[in-house]
N, C-alpha and C positions, 0 to 999 in steps of 0.2 A: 144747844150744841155742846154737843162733850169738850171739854178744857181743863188745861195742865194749872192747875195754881198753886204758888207757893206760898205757907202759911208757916215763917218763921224757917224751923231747922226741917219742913216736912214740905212736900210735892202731893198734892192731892189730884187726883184721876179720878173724873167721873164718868161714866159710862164703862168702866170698862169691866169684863164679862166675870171679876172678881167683885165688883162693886169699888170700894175704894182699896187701895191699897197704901201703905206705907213707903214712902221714898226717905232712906236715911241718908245723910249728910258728912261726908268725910273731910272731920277737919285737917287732918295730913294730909289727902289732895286737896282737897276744895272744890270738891267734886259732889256730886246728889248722884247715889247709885239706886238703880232699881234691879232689884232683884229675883222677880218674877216675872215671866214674858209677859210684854205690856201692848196691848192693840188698843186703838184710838183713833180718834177722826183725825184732827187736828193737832199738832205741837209747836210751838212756840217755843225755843230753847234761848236762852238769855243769857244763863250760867252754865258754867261747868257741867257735862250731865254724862253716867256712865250707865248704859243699860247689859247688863252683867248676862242676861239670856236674848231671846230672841224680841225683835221689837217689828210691830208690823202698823202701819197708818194707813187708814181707809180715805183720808185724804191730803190735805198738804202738810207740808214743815218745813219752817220757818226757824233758822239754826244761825243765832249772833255769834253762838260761843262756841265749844268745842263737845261735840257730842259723840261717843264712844260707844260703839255696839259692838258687843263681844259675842253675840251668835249672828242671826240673819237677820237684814233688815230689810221688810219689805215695806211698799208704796204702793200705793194704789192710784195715787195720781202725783201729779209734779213733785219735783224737788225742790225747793228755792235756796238756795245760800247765800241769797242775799250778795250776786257777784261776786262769790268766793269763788276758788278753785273746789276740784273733787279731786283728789289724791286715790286713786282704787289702780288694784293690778289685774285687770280681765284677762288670765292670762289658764291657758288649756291647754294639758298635755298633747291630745289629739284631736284630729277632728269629729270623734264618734265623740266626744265629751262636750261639744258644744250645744248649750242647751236649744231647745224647740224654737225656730224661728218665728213663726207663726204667733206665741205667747209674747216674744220678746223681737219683736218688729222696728227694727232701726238700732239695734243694740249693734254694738261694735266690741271685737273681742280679738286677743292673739292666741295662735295656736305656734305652741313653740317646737312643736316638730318639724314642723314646715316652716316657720321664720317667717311668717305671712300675717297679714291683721283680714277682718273678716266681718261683715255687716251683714247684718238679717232684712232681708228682704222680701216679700210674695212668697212667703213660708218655704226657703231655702237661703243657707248659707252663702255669701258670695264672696269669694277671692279677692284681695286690696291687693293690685299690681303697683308694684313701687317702680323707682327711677331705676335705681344701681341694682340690684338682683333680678329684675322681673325680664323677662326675655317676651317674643314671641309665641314658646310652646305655652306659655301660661294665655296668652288670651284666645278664644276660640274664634275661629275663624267665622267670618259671617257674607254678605255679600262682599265686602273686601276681600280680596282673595288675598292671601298669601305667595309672595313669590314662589315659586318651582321652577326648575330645568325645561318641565314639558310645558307647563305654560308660557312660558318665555318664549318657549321655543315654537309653540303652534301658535305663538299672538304673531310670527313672521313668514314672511312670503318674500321669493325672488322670482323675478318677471325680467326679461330682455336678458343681458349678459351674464346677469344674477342667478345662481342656482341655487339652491337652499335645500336642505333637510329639516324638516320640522321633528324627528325621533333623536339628530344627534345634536342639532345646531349651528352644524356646520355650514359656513357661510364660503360659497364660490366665485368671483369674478371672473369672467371668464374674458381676460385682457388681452391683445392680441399680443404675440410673443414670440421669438426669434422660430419655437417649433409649431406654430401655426403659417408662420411664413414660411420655414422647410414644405408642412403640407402641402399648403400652395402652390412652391411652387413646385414640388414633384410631380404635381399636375399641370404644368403648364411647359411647353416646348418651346423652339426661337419662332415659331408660326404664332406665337399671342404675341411677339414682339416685335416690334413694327423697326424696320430697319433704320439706323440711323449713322452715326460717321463710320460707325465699326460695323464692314459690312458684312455680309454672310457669306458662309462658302456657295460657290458654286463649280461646276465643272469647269466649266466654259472661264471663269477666272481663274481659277486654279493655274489649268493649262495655259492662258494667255500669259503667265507670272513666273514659267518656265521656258530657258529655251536651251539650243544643244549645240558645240562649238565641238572643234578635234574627229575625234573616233567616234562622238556624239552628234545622232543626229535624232532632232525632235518634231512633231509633229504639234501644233497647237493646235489644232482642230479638234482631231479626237486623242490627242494627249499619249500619243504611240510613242517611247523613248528607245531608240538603237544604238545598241553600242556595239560598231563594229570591232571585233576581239581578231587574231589571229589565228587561222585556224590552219586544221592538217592539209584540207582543199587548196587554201590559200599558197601555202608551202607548194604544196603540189602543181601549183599554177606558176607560184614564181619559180621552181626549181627544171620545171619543162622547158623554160626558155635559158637554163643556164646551162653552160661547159664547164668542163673541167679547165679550160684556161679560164674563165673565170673567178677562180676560186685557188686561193695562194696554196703554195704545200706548206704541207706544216709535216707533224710526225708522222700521219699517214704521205707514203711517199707515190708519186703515180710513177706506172709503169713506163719504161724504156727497155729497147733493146741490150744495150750495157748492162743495166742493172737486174734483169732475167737472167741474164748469159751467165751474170757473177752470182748468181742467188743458185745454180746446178753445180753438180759435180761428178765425177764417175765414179760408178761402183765399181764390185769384182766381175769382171768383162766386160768393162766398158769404159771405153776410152773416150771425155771429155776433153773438148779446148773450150772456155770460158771468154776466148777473145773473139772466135768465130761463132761460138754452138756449134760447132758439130761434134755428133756422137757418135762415135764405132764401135764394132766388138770385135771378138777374136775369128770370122770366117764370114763369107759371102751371103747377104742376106738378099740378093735379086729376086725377081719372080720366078726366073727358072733354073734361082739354085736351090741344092739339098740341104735342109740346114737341120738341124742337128742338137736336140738338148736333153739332156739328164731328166732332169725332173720340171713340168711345165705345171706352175700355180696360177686357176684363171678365177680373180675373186670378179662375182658379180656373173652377166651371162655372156656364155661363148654361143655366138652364133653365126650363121654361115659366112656373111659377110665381114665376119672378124679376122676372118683366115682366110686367104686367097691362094690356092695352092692347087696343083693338078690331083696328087697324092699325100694324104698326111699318112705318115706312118707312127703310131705310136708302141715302141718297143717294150713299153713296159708297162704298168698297171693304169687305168686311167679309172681316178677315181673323180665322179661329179657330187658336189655338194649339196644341191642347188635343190631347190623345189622340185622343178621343171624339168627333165631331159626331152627333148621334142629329136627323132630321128626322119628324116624329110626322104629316107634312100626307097625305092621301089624292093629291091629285096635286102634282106637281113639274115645275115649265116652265122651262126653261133655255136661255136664248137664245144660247147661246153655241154653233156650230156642231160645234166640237172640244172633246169633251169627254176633259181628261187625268187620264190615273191614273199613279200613282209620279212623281209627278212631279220627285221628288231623284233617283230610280235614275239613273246613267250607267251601269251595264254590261247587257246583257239578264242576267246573272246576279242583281242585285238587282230586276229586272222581272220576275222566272220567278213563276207562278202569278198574275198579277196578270190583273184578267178583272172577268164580272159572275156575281154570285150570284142566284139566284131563287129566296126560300125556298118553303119547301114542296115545292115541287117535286123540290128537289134539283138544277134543271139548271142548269148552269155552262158559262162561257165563258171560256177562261183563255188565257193566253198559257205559253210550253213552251220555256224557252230553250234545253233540252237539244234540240229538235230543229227551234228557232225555227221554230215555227206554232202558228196558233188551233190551239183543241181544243174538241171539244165535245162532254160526255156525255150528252148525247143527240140522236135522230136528227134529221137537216135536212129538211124538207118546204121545196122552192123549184122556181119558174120558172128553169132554167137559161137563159140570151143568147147566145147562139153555139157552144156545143156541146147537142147534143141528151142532156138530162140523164135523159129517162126513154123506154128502149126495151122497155119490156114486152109489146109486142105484135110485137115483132120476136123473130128467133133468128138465129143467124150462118150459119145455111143462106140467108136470104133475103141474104147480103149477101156478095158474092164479096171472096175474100180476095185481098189485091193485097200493099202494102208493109207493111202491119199484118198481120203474119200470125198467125194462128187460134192459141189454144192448144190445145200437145199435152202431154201427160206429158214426154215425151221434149224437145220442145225446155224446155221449160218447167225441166228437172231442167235441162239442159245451159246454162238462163241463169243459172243460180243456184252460187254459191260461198259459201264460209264462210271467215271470216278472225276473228281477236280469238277472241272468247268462241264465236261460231257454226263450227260441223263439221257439213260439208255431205256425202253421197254423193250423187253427179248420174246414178247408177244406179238408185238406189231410192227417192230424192228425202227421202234422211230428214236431217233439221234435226237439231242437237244442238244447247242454246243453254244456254253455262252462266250460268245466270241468278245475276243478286247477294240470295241468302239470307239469311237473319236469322244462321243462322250465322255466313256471309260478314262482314255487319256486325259479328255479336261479336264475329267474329276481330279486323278492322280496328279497332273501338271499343275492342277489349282492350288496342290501341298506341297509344290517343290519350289524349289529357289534355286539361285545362282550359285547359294550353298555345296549345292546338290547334286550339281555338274562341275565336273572335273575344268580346269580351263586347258583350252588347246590351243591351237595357231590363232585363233580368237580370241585376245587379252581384253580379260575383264575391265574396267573401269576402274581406275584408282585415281585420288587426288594426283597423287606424285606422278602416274604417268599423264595425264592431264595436263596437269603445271611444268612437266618436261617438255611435252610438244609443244611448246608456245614461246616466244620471246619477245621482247620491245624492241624497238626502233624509233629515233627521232624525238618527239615529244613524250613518247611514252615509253614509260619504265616500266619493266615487268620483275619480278621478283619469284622465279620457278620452286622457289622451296615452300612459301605461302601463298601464291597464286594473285601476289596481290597484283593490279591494273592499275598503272595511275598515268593518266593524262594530264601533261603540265599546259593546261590552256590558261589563260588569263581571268578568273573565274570571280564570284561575287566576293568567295575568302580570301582573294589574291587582294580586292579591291577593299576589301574591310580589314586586310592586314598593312597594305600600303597607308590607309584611311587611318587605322589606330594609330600611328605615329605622326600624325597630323592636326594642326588644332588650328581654330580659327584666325589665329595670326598670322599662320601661312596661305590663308587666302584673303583675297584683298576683299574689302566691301565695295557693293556694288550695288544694284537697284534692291536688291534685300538686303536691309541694314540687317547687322548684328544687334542684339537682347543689348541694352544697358536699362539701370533700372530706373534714370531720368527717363528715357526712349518709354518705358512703359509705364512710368508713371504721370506721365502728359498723355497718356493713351488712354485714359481712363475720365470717366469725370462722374460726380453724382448728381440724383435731382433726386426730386420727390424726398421722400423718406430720408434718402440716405446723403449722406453728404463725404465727400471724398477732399484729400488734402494732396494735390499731385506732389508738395515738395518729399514727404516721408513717404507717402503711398497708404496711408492710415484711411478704411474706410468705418466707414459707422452708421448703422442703419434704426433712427430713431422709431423706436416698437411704440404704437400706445398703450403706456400703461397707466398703474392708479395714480401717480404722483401725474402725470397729464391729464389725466383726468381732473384732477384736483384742479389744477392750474386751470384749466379750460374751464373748471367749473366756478370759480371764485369769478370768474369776468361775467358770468352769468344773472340774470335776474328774473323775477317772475316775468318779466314782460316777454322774455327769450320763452317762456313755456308756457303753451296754449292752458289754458281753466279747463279741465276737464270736473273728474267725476268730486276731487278735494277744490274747493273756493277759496277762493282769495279775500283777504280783505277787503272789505268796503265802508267805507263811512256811510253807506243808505242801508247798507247790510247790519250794521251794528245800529245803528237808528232804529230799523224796522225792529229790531230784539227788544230796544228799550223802551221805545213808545207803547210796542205793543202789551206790553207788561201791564198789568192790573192787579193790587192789594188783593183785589177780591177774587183772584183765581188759586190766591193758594192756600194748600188742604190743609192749614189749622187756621185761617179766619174765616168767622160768621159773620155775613153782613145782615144775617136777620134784626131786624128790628131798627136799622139804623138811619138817623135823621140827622138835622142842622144840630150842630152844636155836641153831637154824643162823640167819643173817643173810642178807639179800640183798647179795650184791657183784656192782660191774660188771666183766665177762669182756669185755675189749676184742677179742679173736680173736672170738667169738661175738657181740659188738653187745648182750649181752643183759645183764640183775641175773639173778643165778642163787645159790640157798641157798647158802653156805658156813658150815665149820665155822669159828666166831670166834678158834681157836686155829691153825690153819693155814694160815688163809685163801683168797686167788682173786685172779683179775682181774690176769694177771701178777706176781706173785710177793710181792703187797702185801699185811698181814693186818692186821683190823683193828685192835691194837694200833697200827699205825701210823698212823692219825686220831687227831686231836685234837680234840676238839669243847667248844667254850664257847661257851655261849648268849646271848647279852644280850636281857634282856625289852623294850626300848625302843627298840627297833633298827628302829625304821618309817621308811618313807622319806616324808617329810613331802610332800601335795600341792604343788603349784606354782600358782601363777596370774599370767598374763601380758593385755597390753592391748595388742591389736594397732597397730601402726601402720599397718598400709594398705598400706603397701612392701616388705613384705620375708612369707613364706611358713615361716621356720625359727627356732624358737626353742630356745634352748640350756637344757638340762634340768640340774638339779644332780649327779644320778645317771645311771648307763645302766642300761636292763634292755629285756627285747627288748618288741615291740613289742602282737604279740598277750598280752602278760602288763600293759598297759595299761588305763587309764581317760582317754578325753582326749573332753569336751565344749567345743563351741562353742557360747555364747551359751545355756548348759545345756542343750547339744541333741547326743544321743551323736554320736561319730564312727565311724566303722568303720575298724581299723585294715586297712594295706595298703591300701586303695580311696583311704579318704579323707585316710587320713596314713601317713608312715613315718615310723622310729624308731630307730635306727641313732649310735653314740658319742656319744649325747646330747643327738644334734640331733633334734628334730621338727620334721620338714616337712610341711604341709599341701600337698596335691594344688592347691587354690587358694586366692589368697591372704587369708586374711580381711580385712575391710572395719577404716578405721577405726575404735575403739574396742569393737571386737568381744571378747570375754571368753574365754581360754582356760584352762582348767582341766583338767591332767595329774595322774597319779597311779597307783602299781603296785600291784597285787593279786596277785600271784605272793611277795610277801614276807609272811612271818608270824612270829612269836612263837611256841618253845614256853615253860611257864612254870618247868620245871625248870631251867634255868639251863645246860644240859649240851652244847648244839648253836648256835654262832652262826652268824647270818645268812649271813655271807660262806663258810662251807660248803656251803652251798645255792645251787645252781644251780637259776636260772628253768627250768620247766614246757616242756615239750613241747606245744607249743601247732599243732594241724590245721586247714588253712582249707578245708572244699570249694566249691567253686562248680559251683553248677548253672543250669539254665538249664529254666525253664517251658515247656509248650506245649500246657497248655490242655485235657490230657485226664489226663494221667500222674500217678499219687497218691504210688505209690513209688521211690526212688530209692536207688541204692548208694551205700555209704559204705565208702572203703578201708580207714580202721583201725574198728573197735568201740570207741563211747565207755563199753560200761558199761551206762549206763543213761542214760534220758531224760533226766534232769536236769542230764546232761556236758555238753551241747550248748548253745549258742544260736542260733538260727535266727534268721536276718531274709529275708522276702522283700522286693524292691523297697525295700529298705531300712528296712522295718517288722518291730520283732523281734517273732517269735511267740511264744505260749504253750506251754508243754511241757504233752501230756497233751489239750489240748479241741483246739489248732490243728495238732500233730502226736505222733503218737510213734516209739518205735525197734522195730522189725521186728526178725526173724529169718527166712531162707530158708536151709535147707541147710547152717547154720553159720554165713553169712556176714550182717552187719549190712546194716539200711535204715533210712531213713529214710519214713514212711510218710505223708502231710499227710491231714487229715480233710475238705479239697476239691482238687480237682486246682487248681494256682497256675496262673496267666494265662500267655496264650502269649505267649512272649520275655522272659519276666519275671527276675531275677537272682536265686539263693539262694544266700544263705553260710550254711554250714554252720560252726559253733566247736565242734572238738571238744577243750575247756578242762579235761580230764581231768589234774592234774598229775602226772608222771613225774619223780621224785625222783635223778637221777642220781649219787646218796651213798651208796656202799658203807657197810652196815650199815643202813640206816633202814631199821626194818617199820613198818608200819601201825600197830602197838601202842604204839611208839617216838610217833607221832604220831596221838595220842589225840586230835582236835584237837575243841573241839565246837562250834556256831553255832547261835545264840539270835537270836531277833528279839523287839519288841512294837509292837502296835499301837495308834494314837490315833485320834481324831476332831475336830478342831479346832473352834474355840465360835466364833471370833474373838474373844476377849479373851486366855483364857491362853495364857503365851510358856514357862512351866517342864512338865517331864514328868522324871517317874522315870524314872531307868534303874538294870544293876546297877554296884556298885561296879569302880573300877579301869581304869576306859575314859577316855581323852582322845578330841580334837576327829579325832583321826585313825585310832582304830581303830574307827569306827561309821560305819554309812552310815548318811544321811537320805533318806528319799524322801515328799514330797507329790505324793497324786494319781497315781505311779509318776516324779514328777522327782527328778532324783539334787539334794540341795544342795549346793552347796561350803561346807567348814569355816566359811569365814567366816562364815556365814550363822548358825550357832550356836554354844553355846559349852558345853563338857561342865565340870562343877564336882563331883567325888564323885557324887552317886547324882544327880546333876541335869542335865537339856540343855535348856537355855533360848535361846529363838529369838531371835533380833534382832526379827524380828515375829512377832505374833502368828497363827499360821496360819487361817483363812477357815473360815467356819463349811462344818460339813461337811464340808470336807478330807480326805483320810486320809491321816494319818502312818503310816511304817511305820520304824523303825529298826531297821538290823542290823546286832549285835554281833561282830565280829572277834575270832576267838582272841585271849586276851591272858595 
């Protein structure tokens, strides 16, 4: 075997690929340097030794003293120092400068770009996540998921009141609320309401609640009100039956003889006495005398019997004003040689038809301004004067035709034309004549107006002569300038103006009490919902909402809510999980080969616990004589409890243990580890951050107790803990599971976040060999399930099943509400027993274990169901 010896002030090297070489000796250090690159099997350094180039050993070295290599030193196998330290700086600018993993397999190295350390592994570098700089982004996501917005958000569903959005997260209660009662009740009339003191209108009450006194008279039946008013009739009735001695004088004065006599006087020729009335004048005015007067004025009409006389003589001019003059005498002699008519007309237009009438006859003599001549309808009989007016005994044969010549057709047609309205043919002699018809007129009268015609003795229409003719009397006033009408009756404004100056203090109360607001606030009352206070009148109408709900829910317990498709606790439930359990169902032990007396050890080549014989052992060359195991029976790791502040998401744990081997509730509400928190050197981090004063409560169930004294805690490594996650869709019942937990009871299922029941809401299948998970309704589509497959795997050469006999007992209460103690068995503290009310886990604090006693802080709600469960101890 090649070897290092020292021979004096010189180091001899044998084997090596110079043969020997020279090692000189520095007495100023004290040092043996080599000064040529030196390869060798074996070294042994004792002394001082400086190798000045490169040194390489194809097998060990063996280093008492201090050895110096000033190039590369390579190894080809172990290092020994003899439990010294190594002092070296592994230290790489980047990661492309890290040598070949693959060559250098378990080498650890920093890379100072990145601030990271890095171990070679399955020929790739791998990343050293530290505490304080390492986050999240550095470790890669694996079946753990990482929290997300959308995953949070699709792991929940709202059912009944609840309305959810799984895209925003937005969470609805839909509580019943002051405008869902508006809804309500704008749907509902006094017909949904059943009458009670305060009754409903009806007619027939109405009118019974009214009655009519005075000038008022009522009908209750059909609720007819008459107010008899004073009218113009009424007047007219009472004034028919009255006189004038009825009725006192005032300014208007009534008639007397004295007082007529004194109200005349006499004019010029006429002689009054005011004491008698009698009136004279200057001469005899008898029947049969002649009387006598200058100028006689007769306003209005003179007619026969005005005048009684044998002879009226009028000496001078009589002129009549009048419309009318009617003459009744058989003859009329008129000395006057021209006798005129119209005598105002200046145009022949106001002279047209003016003529003589001759009744009876009908014939007329008129004047024709349209074609200015007499007219006469009917025929002339006269002696013609200068032309011969009647030749009936002549024909035009006796009379030769000279300058008047004879008619013919022909000339006759050829004197004649048509112009205006006439159309003539002077061939056929025919006339066309368009004459003015009544149509004609419509046409033209249908363009005219009142405009249009002149006014005559027939006065137009006008406001003012209108409102002239008219005047009031009595109750009614007229007003002829505006035309106004007003009748002063006693009317609804007379009564709503008497009524405005009127107020409830001038009429007395009577069976309708007057409004006060005692009066309507005893009027009133509430139930149900709403509760009313008659002293203020304050009503209040209690809505349900979340804070009632709260309330209503906190007196609640599972016993109040049927087991549906999530199970409840049970002590045969949690049995059936444990018993059923068997070392030998899980996937890293081999029970091949195993008999009396062999041990399970872990085979690191194989991944597996495989039987070994306790004398020879396994598992790389380790037997088990070589464990040591001491027990401590007290070795729990006590829960924690922390009060959030609001700021911060991670709280620092006393112990580490991983995370699915956890119990961590918020506000006693479970978490789900990995989703909702990590767990990792101590630190627990919640996904988000609790609120303040929010309650957190940690605690490991992978640690246990045995009670033989023989195995301590800290040989035991935490459980082998599986997460699956699945994903619902709403038809599918069964689902694969990569390892076999066993049996039902390995498992804890939550879907959507709701843990199920083992056994009614799912169980574990078998196809082919391979495990399922089987649900007793297909889970909602998109819905999230974790599967826990919480099976523990004991990775402690030596420990069987028999080794850990472990057993687990529960009992059950029912709470009264008074008692706060319950037996338990001996030997258990606050931290080896779980509590649960109604299926809620309590924290320690909450109770307190004394010897065979667990006494609440309060005393648990009538009905309740306590369930405690005892921890190996």
């Amino acid at each position: 075997m090649p070897t290092l010896v020292r021979d004096y002030d010189t180091l001899l090297l044998y084997n090596n690929f110079g043969g020997c070489s020279n090692v000189c000796f520095d007495d100023n250090l004290g040092y043996f340097s080599l000064d040529n690159n030196v390869t060798i099997d074996c070294l042994n350094v004792t002394c001082n030794t400086i190798v000045t180039n490169d040194l390489t050993i194809d097998n060990n070295l063996l280093v008492c003293q201090n050895l110096t290599v000033n190039g590369n030193a390579c190894f080809v196998n172990d290092l020994d120092l003899n439990g010294k330290k190594v002092l070296f700086a592994n230290v790489y600018s980047q990661e492309c400068d890290l040598p070949d993993a693959n060559t250098y397999h378990g080498m650890f190295a920093h890379v100072h770009s990145t601030g990271k350390g890095y171990f070679a592994h399955a020929g790739s570098w791998h990343k050293i996540i530290d505490q304080d700089s390492s986050t999240t982004t550095d470790l890669t996501e694996g079946t753990n998921l990482y929290y997300t917005d959308a995953r949070s958000r699709s792991a929940l569903c709202g059912t009944g009141d609840i309305t959810y959005c799984d895209t925003t997260g937005e969470i609805n209660v839909t509580t019943y609320k002051s405008s869902d009662f508006d809804t309500d009740f704008s749907n509902k009339s006094t017909t949904d309401l059943a009458e009670g003191t305060n009754l409903y209108y009806t007619n027939a009450r109405a009118r019974l609640a009214l009655c009519g006194t005075g000038d008022i008279t009522y009908c209750d039946t059909t609720g007819e009100i008459n107010v008899t008013t004073y009218k113009s009739t009424d007047f007219d009735t009472d004034f028919s039956g009255k006189f004038t001695c009825d009725l006192a004088e005032c300014g208007n004065l009534y008639y007397t003889d004295a007082r007529s006599r004194l109200a005349l006087c006499g004019g010029t020729g006429v002689t009054y006495c005011d004491t008698t009335g009698e009136i004279s004048i200057g001469q005899d005015v008898n029947t049969t005398s002649n009387v006598t007067f200058n100028d006689v004025t007769v306003c209005g009409s003179l007619l026969s019997d005005d005048i009684t006389a044998s002879n009226v003589f009028i000496c001078g001019d009589l002129t009549v004003t009048g419309t009318t003059t009617t003459v009744c005498s058989n003859v009329v002699a008129i000395n006057d040689i021209n006798l005129t008519l119209a005598c105002n007309a200046t145009t022949p237009l106001l002279a047209d038809g003016g003529g003589i009438t001759l009744n009876g006859a009908n014939a007329c003599l008129f004047y024709s301004s349209t074609t200015d001549t007499w007219n006469l309808n009917k025929n002339l009989t006269a002696n013609i004067i200068g032309q011969v007016s009647d030749i009936s005994n002549h024909y035009t044969c006796d009379l030769t035709e000279c300058i008047n010549l004879y008619y013919t057709d022909a000339r006759s047609r050829l004197a004649l034309c048509g112009t205006g309205d006439i159309t003539y043919c002077d061939t056929t002699g025919e006339i066309s004549v368009t004459t003015y018809k009544s149509s004609d007129f419509d046409t033209d009268f249908s363009n005219k107006s009142t405009t249009d015609l002149a006014e005559g003795t027939n006065l137009y229409y006008t406001d003012a002569r209108v409102r002239l003719a008219l005047c009031g009397t009595g109750d009614i006033t007229y007003c002829n300038t505006t035309g106004e009408i007003s009748v002063t009756t006693y009317k609804s404004s007379d009564f709503d103006t008497d009524f405005s100056g009127k107020f409830t203090c001038d009429l007395a109360e009577c069976g309708n009490l007057y409004y006060t607001d005692a009066r309507s606030r005893l009027a009133l009352c509430g139930t149900g919902d709403i509760t009313y206070c008659d002293t203020t009148g304050e009503i209040n109408v209690t809505t349900y909402k979340s804070t009632d709900f709260d309330t209503d829910f906190s007196g609640k317990f599972t016993c109040d809510l049927a087991e549906c498709g999530n199970l409840y606790y049970t002590d045969a439930r949690v049995d059936t999980r444990f018993n059923n359990s068997s070392i030998g169902s899980l996937c890293d032990v081999s029970l091949i080969g195993i008999s009396d007396g062999r041990v399970l050890a872990y085979n690191q080549i194989s991944g597996q616990f495989e039987p070994v014989d306790p004398a020879t052992g396994g598992g790389g060359g380790t037997t088990i004589c070589d464990i040591v195991f001491s027990l401590c029976e007290t070795n729990y790791i006590v829960p924690e409890n922390f009060v959030a502040t609001g700021t911060t998401s991670c709280f620092t744990l006393s112990y580490d243990y991983h995370q699915y081997s956890s119990l961590v509730y918020l506000n006693s509400i479970w978490q789900r580890p990995g989703c909702d928190y990590t767990l990792s050197n101590c630190i627990l981090n919640f996904a988000t951050t609790p609120d303040s004063g929010d309650i957190v409560y940690a605690r490991a169930f992978s640690r246990f107790d045995v009670p033989d004294g023989t195995i301590t805690l800290n040989k035991l490594a935490q459980g082998t803990f599986v997460v699956e996650c699945l994903t619902g869709n709403g038809s599918t019942c069964t689902f694969a599971l990569s390892q076999d937990p066993g049996d039902v009871t390995h498992m804890q299922v939550a879907v959507g976040g709701l843990m199920q029941r083992p056994g009614s809401s799912y169980n574990l299948t078998y196809s082919a060999g391979n495990p399922y998970i089987t649900f007793t309704s297909p889970p909602d589509n998109t819905v999230d399930i974790e599967v826990y497959l919480n099976r523990l795997v004991t990775p402690i050469f030596g420990i069987t099943n028999d080794n850990l006999n472990l057993t687990y007992t529960s009992d059950q209460y029912t709470g009264n509400g008074g008692d706060v103690c319950y037996t338990i068995p001996d030997g258990h503290n606050n931290n080896s027993v779980l509590v649960f009310l109604n299926g809620l886990l309590m924290p320690p604090t909450e109770y307190c274990v004394t010897g065979t006693t667990l006494q609440f802080n309060t005393a648990p709600l009538s009905c309740q169901e306590i369930d405690i469960r005892y921890m190996p101890v």
